[in-house]
N, C-alpha and C positions, 0 to 999 in steps of 0.2 A: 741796560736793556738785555735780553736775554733771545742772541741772534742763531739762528739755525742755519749751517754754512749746507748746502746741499752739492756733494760732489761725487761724480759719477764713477765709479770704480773702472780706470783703462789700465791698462798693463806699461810697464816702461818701453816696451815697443812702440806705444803709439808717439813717442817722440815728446818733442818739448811741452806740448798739454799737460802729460805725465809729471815733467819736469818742473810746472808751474807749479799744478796742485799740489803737488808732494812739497813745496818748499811753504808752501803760503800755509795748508795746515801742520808742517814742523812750526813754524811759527807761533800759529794760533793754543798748538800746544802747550806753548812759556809765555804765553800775554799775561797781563795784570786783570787777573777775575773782580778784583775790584772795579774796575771800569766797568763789564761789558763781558758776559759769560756767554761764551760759544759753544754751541754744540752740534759736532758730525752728523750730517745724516745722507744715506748713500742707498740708490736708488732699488737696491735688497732689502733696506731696511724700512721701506715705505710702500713697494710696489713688490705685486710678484710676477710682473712680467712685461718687456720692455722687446721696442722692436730694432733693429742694428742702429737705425738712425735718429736723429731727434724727431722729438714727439709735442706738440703741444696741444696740451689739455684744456680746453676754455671750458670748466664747471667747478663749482664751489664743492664737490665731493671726491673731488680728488685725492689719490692715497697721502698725498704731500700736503695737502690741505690739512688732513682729517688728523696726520702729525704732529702738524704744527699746531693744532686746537689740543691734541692731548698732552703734549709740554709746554704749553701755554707761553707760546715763542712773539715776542713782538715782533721779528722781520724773518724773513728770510734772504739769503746771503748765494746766490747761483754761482759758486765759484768757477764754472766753465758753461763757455753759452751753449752745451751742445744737448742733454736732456732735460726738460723742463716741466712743470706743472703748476696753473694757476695755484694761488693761493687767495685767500679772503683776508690775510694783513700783508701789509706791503715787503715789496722783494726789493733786492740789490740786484743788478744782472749785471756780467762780466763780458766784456766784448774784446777778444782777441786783434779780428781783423774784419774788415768786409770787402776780400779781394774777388769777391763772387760778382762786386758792384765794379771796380775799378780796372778786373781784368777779367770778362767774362768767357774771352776765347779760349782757358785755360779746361782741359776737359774735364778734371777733376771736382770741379768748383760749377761745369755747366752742364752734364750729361750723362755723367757716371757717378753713381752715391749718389751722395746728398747733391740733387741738381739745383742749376741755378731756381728755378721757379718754388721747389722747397724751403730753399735758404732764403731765399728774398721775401717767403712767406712769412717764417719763422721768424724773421726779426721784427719785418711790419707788424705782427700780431702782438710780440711781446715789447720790442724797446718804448711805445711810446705809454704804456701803464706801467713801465718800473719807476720804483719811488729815487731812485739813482743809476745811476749805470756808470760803471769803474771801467776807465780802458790805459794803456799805458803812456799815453805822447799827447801830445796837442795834435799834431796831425790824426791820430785816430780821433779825438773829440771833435773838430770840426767836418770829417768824411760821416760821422755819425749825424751831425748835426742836419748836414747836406744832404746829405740820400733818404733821412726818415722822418726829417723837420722836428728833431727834439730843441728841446730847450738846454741851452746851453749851462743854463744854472742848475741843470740836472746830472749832466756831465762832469763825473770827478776823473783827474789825471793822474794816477800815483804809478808813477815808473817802474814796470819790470823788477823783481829782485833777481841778485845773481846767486844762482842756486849754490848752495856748499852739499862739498864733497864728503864731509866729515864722517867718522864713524861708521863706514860702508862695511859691510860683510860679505858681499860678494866678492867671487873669486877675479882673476885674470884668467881668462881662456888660454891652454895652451898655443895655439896657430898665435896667438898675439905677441904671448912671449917668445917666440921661436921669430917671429918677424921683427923685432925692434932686436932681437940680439944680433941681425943681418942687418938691419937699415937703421943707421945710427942718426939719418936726414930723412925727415919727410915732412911733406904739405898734408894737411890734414882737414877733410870735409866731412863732417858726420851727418845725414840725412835721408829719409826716407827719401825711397827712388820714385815722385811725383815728378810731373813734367813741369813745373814752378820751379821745384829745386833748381834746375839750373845746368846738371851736370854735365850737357852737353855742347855749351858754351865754355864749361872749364876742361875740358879734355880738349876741345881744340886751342886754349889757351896753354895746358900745357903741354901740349904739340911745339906751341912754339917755343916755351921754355925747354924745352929737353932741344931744341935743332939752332939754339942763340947762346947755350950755356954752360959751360965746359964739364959742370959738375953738377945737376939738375939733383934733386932729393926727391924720394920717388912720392907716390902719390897715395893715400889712403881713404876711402870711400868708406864707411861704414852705414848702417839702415837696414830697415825692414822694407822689400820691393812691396810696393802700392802697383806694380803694372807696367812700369818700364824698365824696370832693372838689365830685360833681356835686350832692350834697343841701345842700351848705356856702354854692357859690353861689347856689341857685336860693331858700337863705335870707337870703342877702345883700338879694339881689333882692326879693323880699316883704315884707324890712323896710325896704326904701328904704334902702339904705348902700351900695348896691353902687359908687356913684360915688367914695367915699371908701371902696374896703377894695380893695386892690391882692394877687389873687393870682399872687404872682410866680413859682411853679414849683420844683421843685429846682435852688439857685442854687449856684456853687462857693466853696470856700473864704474866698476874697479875698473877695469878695463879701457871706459873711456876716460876716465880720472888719467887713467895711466898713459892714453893715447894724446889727452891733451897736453899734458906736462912734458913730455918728452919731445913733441913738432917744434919743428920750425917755424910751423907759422900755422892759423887757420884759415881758409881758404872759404869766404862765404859767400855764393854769389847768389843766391835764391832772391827771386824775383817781389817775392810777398815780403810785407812788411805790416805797419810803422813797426811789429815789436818781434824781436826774434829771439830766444834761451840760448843757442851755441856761442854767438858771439860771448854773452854776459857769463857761460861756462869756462869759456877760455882765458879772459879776464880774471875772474875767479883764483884760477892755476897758472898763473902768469905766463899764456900764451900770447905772441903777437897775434893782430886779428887782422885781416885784409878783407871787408867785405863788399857788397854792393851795395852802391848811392841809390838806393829806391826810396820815396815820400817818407819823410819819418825817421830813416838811418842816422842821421849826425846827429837829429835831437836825442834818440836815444845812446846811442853809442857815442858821439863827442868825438874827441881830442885821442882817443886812445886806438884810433882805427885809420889804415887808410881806406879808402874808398876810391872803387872804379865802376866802370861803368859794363854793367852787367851784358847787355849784348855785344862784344868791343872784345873779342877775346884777347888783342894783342894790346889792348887797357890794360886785362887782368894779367896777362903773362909780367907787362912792364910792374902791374904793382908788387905780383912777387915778387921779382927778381932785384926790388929797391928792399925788401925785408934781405932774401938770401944773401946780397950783398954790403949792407951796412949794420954791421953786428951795432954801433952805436943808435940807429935808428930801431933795431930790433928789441933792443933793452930798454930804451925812451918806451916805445910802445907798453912792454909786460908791464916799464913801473904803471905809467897812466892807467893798463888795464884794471892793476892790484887796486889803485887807487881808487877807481870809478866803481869798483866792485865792492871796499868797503863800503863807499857812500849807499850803492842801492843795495844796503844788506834787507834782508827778512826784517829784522827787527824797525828799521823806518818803514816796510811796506806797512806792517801791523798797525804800527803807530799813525800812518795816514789814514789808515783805515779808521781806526778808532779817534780820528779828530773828524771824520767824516760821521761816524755813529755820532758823537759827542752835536753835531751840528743836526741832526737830525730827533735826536731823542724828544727834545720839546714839540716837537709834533707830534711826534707818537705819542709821548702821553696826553694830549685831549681825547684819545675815546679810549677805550677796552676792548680786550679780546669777545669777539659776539655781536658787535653793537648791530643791530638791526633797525631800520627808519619804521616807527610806529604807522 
């Protein structure tokens, strides 16, 4: 079949969305064209004008439509569920999360942006006409199942890949190398500053790590502020950490490659789940990971992660401080992470992917591109 992957052009600020797409189309770039030819398409290349947030289009004249009829595409493939546009042949659509259902107190997700009543639209409208919907865990395929009453045999599971760092061209930022040449120990969180993320559960946890522990590793925050970055400091501040918790900014590539390999440990408490890229980044570069036990954490992450309990700060302070202190539990962790990270390489994501085309192809070929009811 000959699938048209449609993916919205974000910048690597936007965080692990970036991270995804960028790793799934490296991918699709070295799949086997014998199988199942794919082709980019990006929402410049279809439309010439789009509004900040997701849009759906319910009409057969769509830019994305009128695309896929001129390269005569059997599917379309929504590599991220956030731009979208009907089509007239059947679509894949990709579902990250739908923590707009499961935690709607969050303001991000209920009142600012894309608010709740948008997002709850946006899915009703599309999840129950996709010809598949890919999401990463069993727990994101039964919350899909629950909230929008799909059919479960329409739900495919293919696990997260752990992104690779390989071949980057980007620089290290000077402030970066100047700080790792000072702090030779440090906890490491990389995250946009969203009130999910978490960070102010983990600054009072390491409040407690730095007044229980003779030799604390300082702390390093990196991200693009979403809007609380100024309440995150001015908590830093208040609980007296600020001297030891470095926020470093949205930093480039190399950079993080460079910040992951060098921590102590990574430090994840973010409230949102089933599926998260840092954890699977640190894995990757054999970082120990400590994250949070939210729906979905163990299935994806396994054996390779401790887990605490994300409101609990002196849970999180204790799970550091069992990584800071047993270098053999610290090294148990990297290998499992190395290990867990080859299993979900790029290359099995592709391959689920195209056993899932493979399964679907014989229905697609009973009609053609146009078929119209006489």
């Amino acid at each position: 079949m000959k699938i048209g992957v449609f993916v919205p052009k974000t910048a690597p600020s936007a965080g692990g969305g970036h991270s995804f797409q960028s790793e799934i189309l490296r991918g699709l770039s070295v799949a086997d064209p014998s199988q199942h030819q794919f082709v980019e398409l990006t929402p410049e290349g279809v439309a010439s004008n789009y509004g900040s947030h997701p849009t759906v289009q319910n009409r057969t004249n769509t830019p994305l439509n009128l695309e896929a009829a001129r390269l005569n595409l059997d599917v379309v493939w929504h590599l991220s569920p956030l731009l979208f546009q009907f089509t007239q042949i059947p679509f894949i659509y990709t579902v990250w999360d739908l923590q707009h259902r499961l935690q709607p107190f969050f303001p991000e997700v209920s009142v600012t942006g894309w608010t709740w009543e948008s997002r709850d639209s946006h899915y009703r409208t599309i999840l129950p006409r996709a010809a598949r919907i890919v999401t990463g865990t069993r727990q994101g395929k039964n919350e899909i199942s629950a909230f929008y009453g799909i059919s479960e045999s329409n739900i495919k599971v293919i696990p997260f890949p752990a992104p690779c760092f390989e071949n980057d061209a980007t620089a290290i930022e000077p402030q970066i190398k100047s700080f790792l040449s000072k702090n030779p120990r440090y906890l490491f969180y990389p995250a946009q500053f969203w009130p999910h993320k978490n960070h102010a559960n983990l600054l009072q946890a390491y409040q407690l790590l730095a007044a229980n522990h003779p030799n604390p590793p300082a702390l390093v925050l990196t991200g693009s502020d979403k809007g609380n970055l100024g309440y995150i400091q001015s908590l830093a501040t208040k609980l007296g950490i600020s001297d030891s918790v470095y926020f470093a900014g949205f930093v480039s590539r190399a950079s993080l490659k460079c910040l992951y390999t060098n921590a102590t440990a990574l430090v994840f408490p973010s409230f949102f789940g089933p599926d998260n890229i840092p954890p699977l980044e640190a894995f990757a570069l054999g970082c120990p990971v400590a994250a949070a036990e939210v729906p979905g954490a163990k299935e994806q992450l396994g054996e390779a992660t401790l887990f605490f309990d994300p409101t609990d700060p002196s849970d999180i302070a204790h799970c550091i401080s069992r990584i800071i202190d047993d270098e053999q539990l610290a090294c148990s962790l990297r290998q499992k992470g190395l290990q867990t990270a080859e299993r979900l390489s790029v290359e099995n994501y592709i391959g689920k992917v195209t056993q899932m085309l493979d399964e679907f192809s014989p229905i697609r070929r009973c009609w053609q591109n146009g078929y119209t009811h006489p």
